[in-house]
C-alpha angles and dihedrals in degrees: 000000000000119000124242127262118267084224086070089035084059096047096038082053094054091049102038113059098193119181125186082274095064095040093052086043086061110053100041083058096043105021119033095049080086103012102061137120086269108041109031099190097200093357100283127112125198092199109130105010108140108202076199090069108042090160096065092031090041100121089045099052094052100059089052093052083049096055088042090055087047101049087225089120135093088033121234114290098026127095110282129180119254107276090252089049085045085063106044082056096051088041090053093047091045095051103055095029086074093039084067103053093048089056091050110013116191116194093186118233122262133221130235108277124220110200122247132243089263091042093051087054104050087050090051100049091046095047095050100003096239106136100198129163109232107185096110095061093029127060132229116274116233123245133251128184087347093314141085097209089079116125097200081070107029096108136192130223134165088245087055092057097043078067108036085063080038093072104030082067087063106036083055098052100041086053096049091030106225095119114124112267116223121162116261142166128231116199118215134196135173094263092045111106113253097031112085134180093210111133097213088092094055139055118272086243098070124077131196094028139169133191123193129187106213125174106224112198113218143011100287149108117274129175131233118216117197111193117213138203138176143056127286111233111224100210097055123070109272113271105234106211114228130206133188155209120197082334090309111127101239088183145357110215122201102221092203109110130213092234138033089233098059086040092063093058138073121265150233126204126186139213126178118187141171112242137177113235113268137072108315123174115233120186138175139185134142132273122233146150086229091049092114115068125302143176107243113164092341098307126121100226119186130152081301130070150311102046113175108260096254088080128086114232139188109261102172147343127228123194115194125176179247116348130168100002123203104190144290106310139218110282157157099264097036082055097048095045106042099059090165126041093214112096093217127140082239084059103050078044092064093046091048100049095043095043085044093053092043100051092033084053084221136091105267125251126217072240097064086039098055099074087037086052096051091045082054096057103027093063088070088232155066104236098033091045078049098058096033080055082049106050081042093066089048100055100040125116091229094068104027090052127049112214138177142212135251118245131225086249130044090244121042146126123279115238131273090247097049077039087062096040096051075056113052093041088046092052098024109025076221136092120272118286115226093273088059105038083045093054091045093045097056091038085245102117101088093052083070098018081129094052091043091050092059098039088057089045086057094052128095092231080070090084095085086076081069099042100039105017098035095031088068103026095066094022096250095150086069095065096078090055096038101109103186112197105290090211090050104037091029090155098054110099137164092269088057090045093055086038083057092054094039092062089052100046088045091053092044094053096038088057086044095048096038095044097228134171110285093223080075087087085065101038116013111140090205129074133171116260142180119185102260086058098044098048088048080053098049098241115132126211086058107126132158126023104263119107115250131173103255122193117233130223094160108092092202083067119061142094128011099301097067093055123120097220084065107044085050094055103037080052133082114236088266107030150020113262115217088194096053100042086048099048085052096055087045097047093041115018097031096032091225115112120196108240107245125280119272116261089241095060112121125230126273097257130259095268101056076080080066134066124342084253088055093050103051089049091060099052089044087055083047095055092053095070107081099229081060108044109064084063105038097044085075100032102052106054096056093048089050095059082061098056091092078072115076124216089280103046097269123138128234143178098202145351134222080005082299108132110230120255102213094166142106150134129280117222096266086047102272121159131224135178123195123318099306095066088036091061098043091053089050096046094055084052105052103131088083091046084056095046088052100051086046083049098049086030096052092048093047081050096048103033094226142083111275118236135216088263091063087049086086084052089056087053104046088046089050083052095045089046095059100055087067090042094261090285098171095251085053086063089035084057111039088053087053094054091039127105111257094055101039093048136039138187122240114231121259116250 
């Protein structure tokens, strides 16, 4: 299941002088008594594979270095060399495994790329500063090898691009604002994007508080709605309820009401205030004496749930509006766009041509100008052939794919224009800003590829890496959706599942920004709390709602493994699952993913949906039979030094006045009891933590699978990285110089 370490690789490799003989020799002996052309165990056959010739047997021989450095292969119970004799096998296929690749390296080609929905919206907002969410008018990208930013899978289809013009109408019209302006009203909750319950945007004294960032589109009134819910406790000071503009307090609400019935329902209060058009943050959260922590029936309350139900709390946010509009405005967008204040067809030339250059990542032709142009006059007027130029830009090929260019061989660099824009989409999930496309422009961008990496890394734009690359990589995005069983996790609310996500994301920034090891995420003993979390966690000294880094002394808490957004989402509503949480470390912290199930496996029973004991006894009843037990052998032990963990995150030493049995046997026979010797096995062995996080991080970066030819590249970037200690730019930069995204194929014609 874990590889073995490349110090035993080192020394197999000095006493076993292997040769292309011997290797053949072995694996006939080992191998093709069940890979062969009959019997096709897995449906792979070793007949005919030659280790002499590694160039033409390449593919093969890498997924049988990779079963070897796993230990999966020979199976249990079958003849297997001596460990030592394992790894001289493995050396001599990786050497000259890699041999082979920077003889005749292969970069793959790449497909054109149509940008994804996340993708669409950071450009978007970098080419007219306008940050809109578009996934009402946008659908949902498919996924890929554990991403939606691969090509292979990016389709196209005349309803795509309906909307695709669709809502470059309305991203048009909302920058230049000259869209009609009706009144209407947005709904916001805590899980909706945009609206957060995040503390770090209000003032300490305020509880059960919510900020929300909205674009309002023109100069107007609009009017804030808070909805309230909850009983007034009579005993306790009145709660005022504040809400805010920009962190400007717009109005202060008193919540007593003049009669008991209307004190019963819920509430609205309203606020209507003048703003100028752009992205204002508006917040909101009550006002008490009693808004920091207190003891009420024996719960801690706080800003975060669950307060007891005698206090009134925020439920939602309505913003309708506008109202009395006065114009456009002067913002962002209007400034960024008219860059001249003639309205002159010279003019709309100059716009088109810089905001052209900018979204196609190229310099402009007379060629690319020519349709905008015609949009421009045929449109009668300045400010209409502006926004059909402009809508023009938005639904062109030349901005919604990215394409590059055949070389003049087979095999070349790309350009160091296609090099800033794999870049900037890698780091940024956006275009190029002016640094970049000018670098790349002038073919100066490789010379200083090191400083501009860690310029982007620094940049707030770098965030997509948390939100697309980290989202998916861990699974984040399922925590909104995950509904644990309200009569079993009663105490588990919106405000703790945010809380959960929080914590990750923070952990993953603060590793990006502070350039730390990357085996952190194994091993930190540190993590990012707020109270409501830590006292979910169990940890004390934890006070206010904001996120802050918090040292851990507690091994049950550290790394990845031990937070609570991943044991959510690696659980069922009413239980833990060992098999889920397994098959994620595996996938995503081992790099070796099981093969999935037979068609003919039966089902866990019934009473795994009962106690942790059960549990455990039906997947040992599972493992017995022998279409189960090859991949759960492996699956089950590391889920079961989880189980300490419950379905939320929380830790436990025992349930139903049962202790936990969080232990269980490696494959090779290593034991293991409980995460902290989870985590210390896979800490010794990290070499195959950093091969897997190459591995997730190079296909995010090229937007393809990768294939057995790039497995020398994630070799070759776990080894670069580790000459700068595995900080994270060390492994940023080594899959940036590496092969596969320096270089591409041509296709064959």
């Amino acid at each position: 299941m874990l590889r073995l370490p490349i110090s035993l690789f080192l020394a197999a490799a000095a006493v076993f002088a292997q040769d292309a003989a011997t290797v053949q020799t072995a694996l006939k002996q080992y191998c093709q008594g069940c890979h062969n052309d009959q019997s096709r165990v897995a449906d792979f056959s070793l007949d005919g594979v030659a280790t002499a010739d590694v160039a033409n047997h390449a593919g093969k021989l890498e997924k049988v270095l990779r079963k070897l450095k796993t230990g999966e292969m020979p199976p249990k119970g079958l003849p297997r060399p001596k460990p030592e004799a394992n790894a001289a096998l493995a050396s001599w296929l990786e050497t000259r495994l890699d041999e082979n690749i920077r003889k005749f390296p292969n970069p793959g080609t790449p497909t054109v790329h149509r940008l994804n929905r996340a993708e669409y919206a950071n450009a978007v907002r970098d080419l007219l500063d306008l940050d809109l969410d578009h996934a009402a008018s946008l659908p949902a990208d498919d996924s890929g090898y554990g991403f939606d930013n691969i090509g292979s899978v990016l389709t196209v289809s005349p309803l795509l691009m309906e909307k695709y013009m669709t809502t470059a109408r309305r991203v048009v019209r909302q920058a230049l604002g000259t869209a009609k302006q009706s009144p209407v009203v947005e709904k916001y909750t805590f899980t909706r994007p945009g609206a957060s319950d995040s503390g770090e945007a209000l003032p300490l004294s305020l509880r059960s508080g919510m900020t929300i960032k909205h674009y309002f589109p023109v100069d107007a009134e609009y009017v804030v709605t808070v909805r309230v819910r909850g009983n007034p406790d009579p005993t306790l000071p009145p709660a005022k309820l504040d809400v805010r503009v920009d962190g400007v307090r717009a109005k202060l609400i008193d919540t007593v009401y003049s009669n008991a019935e209307e004190s019963q329902a819920t509430r609205n209060s309203e606020v209507r205030v003048p703003l100028k058009a752009g992205l204002h943050t508006i917040g909101a959260g009550f006002l008490t004496e009693l808004a920091k922590s207190e003891t009420t029936a024996g719960a801690t309350v706080g800003r975060f749930g669950p307060p007891p139900a005698s206090l009134t709390q925020l439920e939602y946010v309505l913003i309708g509006g506008p109202f009395n509009p006065t114009g456009p405005g002067d913002t962002p967008s209007r400034r960024r766009i008219l860059q001249c204040a003639e309205k002159t067809a010279a003019c709309a030339n100059k716009i088109m041509a810089t905001l052209a250059r900018q979204a196609y990542r190229r310099p402009v032709t007379a060629a690319d100008l020519a349709p905008l142009q015609r949009l421009y006059t045929s449109a009668g007027s300045f400010d209409a052939g502006l926004e059909m130029a402009l809508r023009g830009i938005l639904v062109s090929p030349n901005f919604l794919f990215r394409k590059e260019a055949n070389g003049a061989t087979p095999l070349h660099k790309v350009s160091d224009l296609e090099l800033a824009s794999r870049l900037s989409f890698f780091l940024w999930s956006s275009i190029p800003d002016e640094e970049l496309l000018r670098l790349g422009e002038q073919k100066r961008l490789r010379p200083v590829l090191a400083a501009q990496v860690k310029r982007m890394l620094a940049d707030p734009k770098a965030k997509a890496l948390v939100d697309n690359f980290a989202g998916q990589w861990l699974h984040l995005r399922n925590v909104p959706s995950w509904r644990p069983d309200p009569e079993k996790y009663p105490q588990f609310d919106d405000s703790l599942r945010t809380a959960l996500q929080k914590e990750t994301e923070a952990f993953f920034t603060y590793i990006v920004k502070e350039d730390r090891r990357i085996t952190d995420f194994l091993n930190a003993d540190y993590t990012f709390l707020n109270e409501r979390l830590a006292r979910h966690y169990g940890i004390p000294g934890v006070r206010g709602t904001y996120f802050r880094k918090v040292a851990l002394t507690n091994p049950e808490r550290g790394g990845l493994l031990s937070h609570g957004s991943i044991l959510t989402v690696t659980s069922y509503p009413t239980r833990t699952s060992p098999v889920l949480r397994g098959k994620w470390i595996l996938e995503n912290i081992v790099g070796a993913p099981p093969p999935p199930p037979p068609p003919d496996v039966p089902d866990l029973a019934d009473s795994a949906n009962g106690s942790a004991k059960d549990l455990r006894a039906a997947l040992q009843a599972h493992r017995a039979k022998a279409a189960c037990a090859s991949c759960h052998d492996r699956l089950d032990p590391l889920g079961f030094a989880l189980e300490n963990y419950d379905a939320t995150g929380k830790f436990r030493a025992e349930e139903g006045g049962v202790k936990i049995d969080a232990s269980g046997a490696l494959p090779g026979g290593v034991m293991l009891d409980g995460p902290g010797d989870l985590k210390r096995i896979l800490s010794e062995r990290q070499d195959e933590f950093v091969d897997c996080l190459a591995e997730k991080l190079l296909t995010y970066a090229l937007g393809r699978g990768l294939e057995h030819y790039d497995m020398p590249a994630i070799r070759q970037i776990r080894r670069d990285a580790a000459k700068n200690e595995h900080q994270f730019s060390a492994l940023v930069n080594a899959i940036v110089n590496s092969v596969p995204f320096q270089m591409r194929r041509s296709p064959e014609r």
